[in-house]
C-alpha positions as CSV (number, residue, x, y, z in Angstrom):
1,X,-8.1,-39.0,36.2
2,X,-7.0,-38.9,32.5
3,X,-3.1,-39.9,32.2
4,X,-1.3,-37.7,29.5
5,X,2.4,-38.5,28.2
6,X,4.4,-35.1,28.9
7,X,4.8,-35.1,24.6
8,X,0.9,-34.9,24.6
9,X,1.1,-31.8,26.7
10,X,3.2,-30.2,25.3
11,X,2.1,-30.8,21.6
12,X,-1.6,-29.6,22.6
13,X,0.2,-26.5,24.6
14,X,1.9,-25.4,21.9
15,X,-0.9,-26.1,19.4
16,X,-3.6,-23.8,20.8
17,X,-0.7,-21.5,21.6
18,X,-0.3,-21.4,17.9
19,X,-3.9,-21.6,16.9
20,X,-4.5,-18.3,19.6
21,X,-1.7,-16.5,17.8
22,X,-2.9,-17.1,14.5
23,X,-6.4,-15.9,15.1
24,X,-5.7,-12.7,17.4
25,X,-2.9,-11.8,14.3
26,X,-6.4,-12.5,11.6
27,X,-8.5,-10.0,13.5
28,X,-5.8,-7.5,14.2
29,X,-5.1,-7.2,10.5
30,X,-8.2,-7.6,9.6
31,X,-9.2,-4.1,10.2
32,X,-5.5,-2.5,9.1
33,X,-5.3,-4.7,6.1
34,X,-3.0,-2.1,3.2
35,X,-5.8,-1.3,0.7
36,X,-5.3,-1.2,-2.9
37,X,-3.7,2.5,-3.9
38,X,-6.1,4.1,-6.3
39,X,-5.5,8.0,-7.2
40,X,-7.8,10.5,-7.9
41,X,-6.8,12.3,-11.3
42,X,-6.7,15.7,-9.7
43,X,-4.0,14.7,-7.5
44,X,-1.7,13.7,-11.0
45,X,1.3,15.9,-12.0
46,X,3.6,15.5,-15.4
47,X,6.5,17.3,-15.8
48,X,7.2,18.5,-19.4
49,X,10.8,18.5,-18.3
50,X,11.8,15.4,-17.6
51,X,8.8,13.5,-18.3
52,X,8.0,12.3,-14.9
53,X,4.5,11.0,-13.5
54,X,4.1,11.3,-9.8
55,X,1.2,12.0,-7.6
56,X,1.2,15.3,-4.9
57,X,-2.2,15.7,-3.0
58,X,-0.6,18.8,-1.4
59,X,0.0,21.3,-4.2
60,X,-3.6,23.0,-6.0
61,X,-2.3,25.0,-9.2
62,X,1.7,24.5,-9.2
63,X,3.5,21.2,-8.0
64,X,7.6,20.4,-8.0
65,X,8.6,17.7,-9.6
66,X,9.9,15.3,-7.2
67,X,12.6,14.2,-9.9
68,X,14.1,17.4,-11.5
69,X,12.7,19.9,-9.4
70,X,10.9,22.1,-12.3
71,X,7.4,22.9,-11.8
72,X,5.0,20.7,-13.3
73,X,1.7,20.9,-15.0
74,X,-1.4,18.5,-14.1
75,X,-1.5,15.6,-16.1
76,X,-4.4,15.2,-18.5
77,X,-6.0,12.6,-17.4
78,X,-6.9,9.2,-18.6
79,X,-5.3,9.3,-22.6
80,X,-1.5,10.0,-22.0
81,X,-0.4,8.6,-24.9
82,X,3.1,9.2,-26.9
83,X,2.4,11.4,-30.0
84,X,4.2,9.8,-33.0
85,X,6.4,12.3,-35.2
């Protein structure tokens, strides 16, 4: 028979306890992990109003701007740069 001290036990209890936890969380969130937001341009609104970028996959030709609440325009695309004047 192996004698243990109850401190043993308990330490190696609560250390596969710990190591089960740890591995059933890994391959529960494994599958669900957040993946990295990336939006497709058709799905991009600017609002000439107020200036605002925001994405609605809902609306096809007119969108509300979430901000102001004007209808917005599609944004164009990948060069929004400021126009100096």
């Amino acid at each position: 028979m192996i004698k243990l001290d109850i401190s043993t036990v308990i330490f190696v209890y609560l250390f596969f306890s710990v190591v089960v936890i740890l591995v059933v969380w890994f391959f529960l969130n494994f599958g669900t992990r957040m993946k990295m937001f990336v939006s497709d341009e058709k799905y991009i609104w600017h609002c000439s109003i107020c200036s605002n970028n925001y994405v609605d996959s809902r609306s096809e030709e007119f969108s509300e701007c979430p901000r102001c609440g004007s209808y917005a325009e599609r944004a164009s695309g990948k060069g929004q740069e400021k126009e100096d004047g």
